[in-house]
N, C-alpha and C positions, 0 to 999 in steps of 0.2 A: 504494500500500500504506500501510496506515493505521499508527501509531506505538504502542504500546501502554505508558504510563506504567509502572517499573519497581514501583512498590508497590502495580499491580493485578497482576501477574504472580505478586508474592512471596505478595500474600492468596488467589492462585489455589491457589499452589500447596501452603499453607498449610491451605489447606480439603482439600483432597486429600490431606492428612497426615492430617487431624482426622478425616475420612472414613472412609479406610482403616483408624484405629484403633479406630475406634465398633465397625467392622461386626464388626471381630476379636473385641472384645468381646460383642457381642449374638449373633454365631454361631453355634452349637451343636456344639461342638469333635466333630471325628472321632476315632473309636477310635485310626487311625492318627497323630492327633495329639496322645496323651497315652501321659506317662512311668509309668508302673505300676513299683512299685519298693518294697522292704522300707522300713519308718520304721528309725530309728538309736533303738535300745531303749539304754535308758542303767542301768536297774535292774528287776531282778523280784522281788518277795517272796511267797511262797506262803501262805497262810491256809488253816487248817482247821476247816471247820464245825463245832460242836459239833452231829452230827446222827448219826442211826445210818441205815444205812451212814453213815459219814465222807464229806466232800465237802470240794472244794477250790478258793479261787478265786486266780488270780495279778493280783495289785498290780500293773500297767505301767507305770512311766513313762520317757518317750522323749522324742526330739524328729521331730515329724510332716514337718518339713520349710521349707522358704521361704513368703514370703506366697503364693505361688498352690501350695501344695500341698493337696490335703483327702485325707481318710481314705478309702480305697478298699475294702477288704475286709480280712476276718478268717478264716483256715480254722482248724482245731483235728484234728490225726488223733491216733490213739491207738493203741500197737502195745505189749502189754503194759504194762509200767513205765515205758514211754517215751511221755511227752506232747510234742506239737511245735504250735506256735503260730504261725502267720504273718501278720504285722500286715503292710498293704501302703498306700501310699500313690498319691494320681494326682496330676499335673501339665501342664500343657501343654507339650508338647516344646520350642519353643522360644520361650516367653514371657520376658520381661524383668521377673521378681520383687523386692517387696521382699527384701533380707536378714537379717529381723528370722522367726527360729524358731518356729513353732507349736510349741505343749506337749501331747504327749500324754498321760496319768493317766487309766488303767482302770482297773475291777475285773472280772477276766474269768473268767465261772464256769465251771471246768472240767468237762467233761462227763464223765459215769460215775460212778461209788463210788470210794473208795478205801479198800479196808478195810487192815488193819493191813501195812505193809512197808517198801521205799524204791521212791522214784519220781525219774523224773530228767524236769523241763520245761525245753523248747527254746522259745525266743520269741525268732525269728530270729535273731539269734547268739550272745543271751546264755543259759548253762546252769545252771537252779537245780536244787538236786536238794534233795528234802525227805522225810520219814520221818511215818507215819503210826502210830496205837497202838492 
């Protein structure tokens, strides 16, 4: 049996790390392998168009997440007076991220009119509520 030097073992096994990391990377992440999840909204301000009907766009900014986070979807429902916004982000389940925060800063046009009254937007768990004339 033949003797195998210890620093061809360790570059074996070392390429075998390097390997295994590549392929994670160049993979094409499974559904089952991403975190879907609200961003952390830190402020919203409402803006109203000078337009007839009136229209309305909310200012977001948040923090979107760690370095392997990106933007995943936006819904918008509307149930009278009450507008709800759900900003969502995706991640890879269990990736090993920078810890340095993406920044999110929208301007997200709200859908419909708003002619003269109060309104109350949700955007994910922060509640503005704003008056129209």
């Amino acid at each position: 049996m033949s003797k195998i030097p210890i620093t061809t073992l360790m570059s074996i096994g070392l390429a075998a790390v390097l390997a295994a990391a590549c392929s994670y990377q160049s993979n094409p992440t499974g559904a089952d392998d991403l975190l879907v999840e609200p961003i952390q909204v830190e402020s919203v301000d409402v803006l109203i168009l000078e337009s007839f009907p009136p229209q309305a766009v909310a200012h977001v900014r948040g923090i979107l997440g760690d370095g392997c986070s990106e933007f995943h979807s936006l819904q918008q429902e509307r149930s009278g007076n009450i507008v709800t916004v759900t900003i969502l982000r995706q991640r890879p389940r269990d990736a090993i991220c920078t810890q340095i925060g993406k920044v999110y800063d929208e301007n997200i046009p709200l859908e419909g009119q708003y002619p003269p009254g109060r309104y109350v937007l949700r955007v994910n768990e922060v509640v503005k509520r704003f008056t129209t004339e």
